[in-house]
Structure formats: structure tokens, C-alpha cells
N, C-alpha and C positions, 0 to 999 in steps of 0.2 A: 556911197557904199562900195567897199570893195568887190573886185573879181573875184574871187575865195569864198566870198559869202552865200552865193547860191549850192556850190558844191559841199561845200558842210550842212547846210541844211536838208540837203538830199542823202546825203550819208547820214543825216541825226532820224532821218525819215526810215530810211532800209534797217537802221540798227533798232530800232522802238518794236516796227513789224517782226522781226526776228523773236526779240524776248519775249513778245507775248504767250506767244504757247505755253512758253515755262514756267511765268511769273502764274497762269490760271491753275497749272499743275500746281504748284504753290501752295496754292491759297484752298486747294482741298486738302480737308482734316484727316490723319491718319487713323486707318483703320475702319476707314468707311465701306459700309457689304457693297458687294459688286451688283452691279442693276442683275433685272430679274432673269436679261437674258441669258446671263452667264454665270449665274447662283445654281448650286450643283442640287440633285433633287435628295432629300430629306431622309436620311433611312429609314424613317421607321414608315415612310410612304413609298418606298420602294418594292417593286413587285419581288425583288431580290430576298428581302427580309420577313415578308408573310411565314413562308415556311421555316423560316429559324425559329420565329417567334411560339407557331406552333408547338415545332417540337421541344422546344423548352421547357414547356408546360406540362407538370408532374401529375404522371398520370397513377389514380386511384391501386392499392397493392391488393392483392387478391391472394385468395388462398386455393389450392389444390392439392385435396393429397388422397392418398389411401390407407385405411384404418383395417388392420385384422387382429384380432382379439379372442381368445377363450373365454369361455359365460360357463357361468353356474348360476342355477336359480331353483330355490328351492319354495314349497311350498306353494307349487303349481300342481301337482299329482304327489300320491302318498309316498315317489323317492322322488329325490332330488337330479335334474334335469339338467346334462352336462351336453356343449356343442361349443362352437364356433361362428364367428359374426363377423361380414369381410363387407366394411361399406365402400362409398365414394364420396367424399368430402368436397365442396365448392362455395364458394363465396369470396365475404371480406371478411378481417381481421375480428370484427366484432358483431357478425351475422353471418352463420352458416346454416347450408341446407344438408341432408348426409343421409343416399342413397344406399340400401346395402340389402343382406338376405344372412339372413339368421337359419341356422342348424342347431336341433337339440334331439339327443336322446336319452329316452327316459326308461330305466332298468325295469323286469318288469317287477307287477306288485301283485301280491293275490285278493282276489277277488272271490268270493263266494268259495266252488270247487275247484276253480282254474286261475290261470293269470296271468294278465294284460299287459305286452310291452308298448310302446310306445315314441314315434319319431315326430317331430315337428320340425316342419318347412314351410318359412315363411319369407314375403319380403318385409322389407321396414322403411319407413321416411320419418325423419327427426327435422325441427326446425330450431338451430340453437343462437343462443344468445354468449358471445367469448369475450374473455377479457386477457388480452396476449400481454403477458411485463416482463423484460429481455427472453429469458429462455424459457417462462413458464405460459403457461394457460390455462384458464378455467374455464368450462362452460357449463351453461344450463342448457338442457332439452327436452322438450314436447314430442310427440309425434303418436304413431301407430304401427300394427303387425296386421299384414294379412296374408293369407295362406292356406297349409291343412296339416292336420292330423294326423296318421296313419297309427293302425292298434294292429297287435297280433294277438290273437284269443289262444287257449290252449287248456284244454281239459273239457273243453265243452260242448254241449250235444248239437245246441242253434248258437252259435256266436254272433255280436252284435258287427257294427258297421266295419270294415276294412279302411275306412278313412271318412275323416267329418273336416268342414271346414272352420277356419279358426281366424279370429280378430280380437285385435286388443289395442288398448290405449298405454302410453308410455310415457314415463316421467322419470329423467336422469340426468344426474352431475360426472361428471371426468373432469378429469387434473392429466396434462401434459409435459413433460418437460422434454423438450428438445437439447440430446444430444450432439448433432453434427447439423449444417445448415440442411439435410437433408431425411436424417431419422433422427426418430425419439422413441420414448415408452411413453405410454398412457394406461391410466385404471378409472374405472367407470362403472360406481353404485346408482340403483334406480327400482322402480318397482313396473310391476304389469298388470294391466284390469283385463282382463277378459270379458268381453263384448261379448262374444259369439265361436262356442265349443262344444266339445264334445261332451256326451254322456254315457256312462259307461253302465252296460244290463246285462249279464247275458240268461239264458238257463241253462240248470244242471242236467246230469243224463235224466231225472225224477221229470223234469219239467218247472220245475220251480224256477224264479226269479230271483237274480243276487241280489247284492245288495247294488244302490246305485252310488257310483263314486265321479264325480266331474268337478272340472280346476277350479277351486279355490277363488273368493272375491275379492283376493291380491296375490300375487307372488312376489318375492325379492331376488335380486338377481345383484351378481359381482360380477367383474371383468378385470381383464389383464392382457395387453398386448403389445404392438409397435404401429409406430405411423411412418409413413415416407411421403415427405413433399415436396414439390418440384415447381 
């Protein structure tokens, strides 16, 4: 055996130990995930992304607004009963609740020898049911009046009450159409049952008794206004 033969085999020994490392890198397949130590954490388990995800999420559109309106309603006393109606509107798009206080006054009418005028002041609640299509809307509504009365007598010797208290049931449709994203116009037919009102007696200077006149077991009522919502 040659001299030279020991020393190549020790140089074939250091050159094999060398390439190892590389020949192993090698021989792993591209594009394999990194172990778990160094795998990055998850977004959507990231304490980072809770609150984005939150607010993403489309929250329910709501309605608010303010309704003031002229009414005419006839057929609740022998004239026709002229005021103003200023509620508060709340809800969603197709269920609302609508807070408000009704004013009417009613011309007076005669009565026996004398004659009776008449103011109505009431609150009201409505529960309606809307259908919004681009810039229109419809609704139905339910609800009540309560409140009072107030009479002024005039020609007579005993006059009857200076004010009675007064309730009523309500049933009514409006049509909206918005204007700007923030007004519109509204009109709004309906009727009123009268629960609990006034009775109208007085006597004469004789002593005798009128005749007796109290509201009607419906009225009908029109309206015309503006809304603003925000």
C-alpha cells in the first residue's frame, strides 16, 4: 500500500462530514410550515383582531325623529275641532313607538240659551307598524289619548263643569315622503273613539235643563305636517 493512501482517506473522511449538513437540507421538501415554535400566531386568534372583528359587524339602523302636524277632526262636537300634534318618534325602520301631545280647539256651539266653547289637551302613544321604500313610507297605528277637557259656558245661570277628563282610542295611516336626508312632509287620516268625556247640561236663568250634547261614538280626523330625523 502506498504512503498517500492513508492521507486521502482522511481527506475523503473530513470532505463526506462537511457535506452532510447540506445534503439533509436537501433532502427537505419545499415549502414545508415552519415547526410550531416559530409558526406566527393566527389572526383571527389574535387578541389584536377581537375588536376589529367587532366592529365590523352592522349594527341594526334606527329611527329618530320629530313629527309636528296640523289636525282637523270633525265630528267629535257640533263644530269641527282645529289644533296641533308635536310628537317624538323612536324605533326601527318597521316598528315604531311615537310619543307626543295633541292640542284642539273647538269654536263655540249653542247650547240650549248659552254657548259652550271648548279646548282639548291631551297626551297620546301610538304603536306603529312602517314600511320605508327609498324615500317613501307607510305606516299603520294603534294607540290612545289622555288628558282633559276644558268648556267655557256663557249665557248661563249654573254652568256645568270647567273641565272633565278625557280618553280615547286611536286608529291611523300616514304616508311620508322624505325630502332631504333629514326632512320631509307627512299626512295622516284616522279616527277617535272616545272612552271617557265630557257631558255637556247646563240651565237656563228659568232653571230648566239644556239639552245634553257629548262627543260622538267616532270622530275623523286629517293631518298635514313635516318630520325631521336625525
Amino acid at each position: 500500500m502506498s504512503s498517500w493512501t492513508p492521507w486521502c482517506l482522511a481527506l475523503a473522511a473530513l470532505a463526506g462530514s462537511l457535506a452532510l449538513p447540506g445534503a439533509v437540507r436537501a433532502a427537505e421538501p419545499e415549502g414545508s410550515p415552519p415547526t410550531p415554535a416559530t409558526a406566527a400566531p393566527s389572526p383571527a386568534t389574535s387578541p389584536e383582531a377581537e375588536p376589529q372583528a367587532t366592529a365590523t359587524r352592522r349594527r341594526p339602523d334606527r329611527v329618530r325623529a320629530v313629527e309636528l302636524q296640523a289636525v282637523a277632526m270633525t265630528q267629535l262636537l257640533p263644530r269641527p275641532a282645529l289644533g296641533g300634534d308635536l310628537a317624538f318618534v323612536f324605533g326601527f325602520p318597521n316598528f315604531q313607538a311615537r310619543v307626543g301631545a295633541l292640542v284642539l280647539g273647538v269654536p263655540s256651539f249653542d247650547l240650549g240659551e248659552g254657548t259652550v266653547g271648548n279646548s282639548l289637551q291631551a297626551a297620546t302613544l301610538d304603536l306603529c307598524a312602517a314600511k320605508p321604500v327609498l324615500h317613501h313610507q307607510i305606516r299603520m297605528c294603534v294607540g290612545g289619548q289622555g288628558g282633559g277637557m276644558a268648556h267655557v259656558w256663557r249665557g248661563y245661570e249654573r254652568p256645568g263643569r270647567s273641565i272633565t277628563a278625557w280618553g280615547a282610542a286611536t286608529m291611523k295611516g300616514d304616508y311620508q315622503l322624505k325630502l332631504t336626508d333629514h326632512f320631509g312632509v307627512m299626512g295622516s287620516v284616522g279616527v277617535v273613539i272616545p272612552v271617557l268625556g265630557p257631558s255637556f247640561r247646563g240651565q237656563t236663568a228659568h232653571g230648566s235643563l239644556t239639552p245634553e250634547v257629548f262627543p260622538g261614538p267616532m270622530a275623523g280626523f286629517l293631518s298635514l305636517g313635516t318630520t325631521y330625523r336625525w
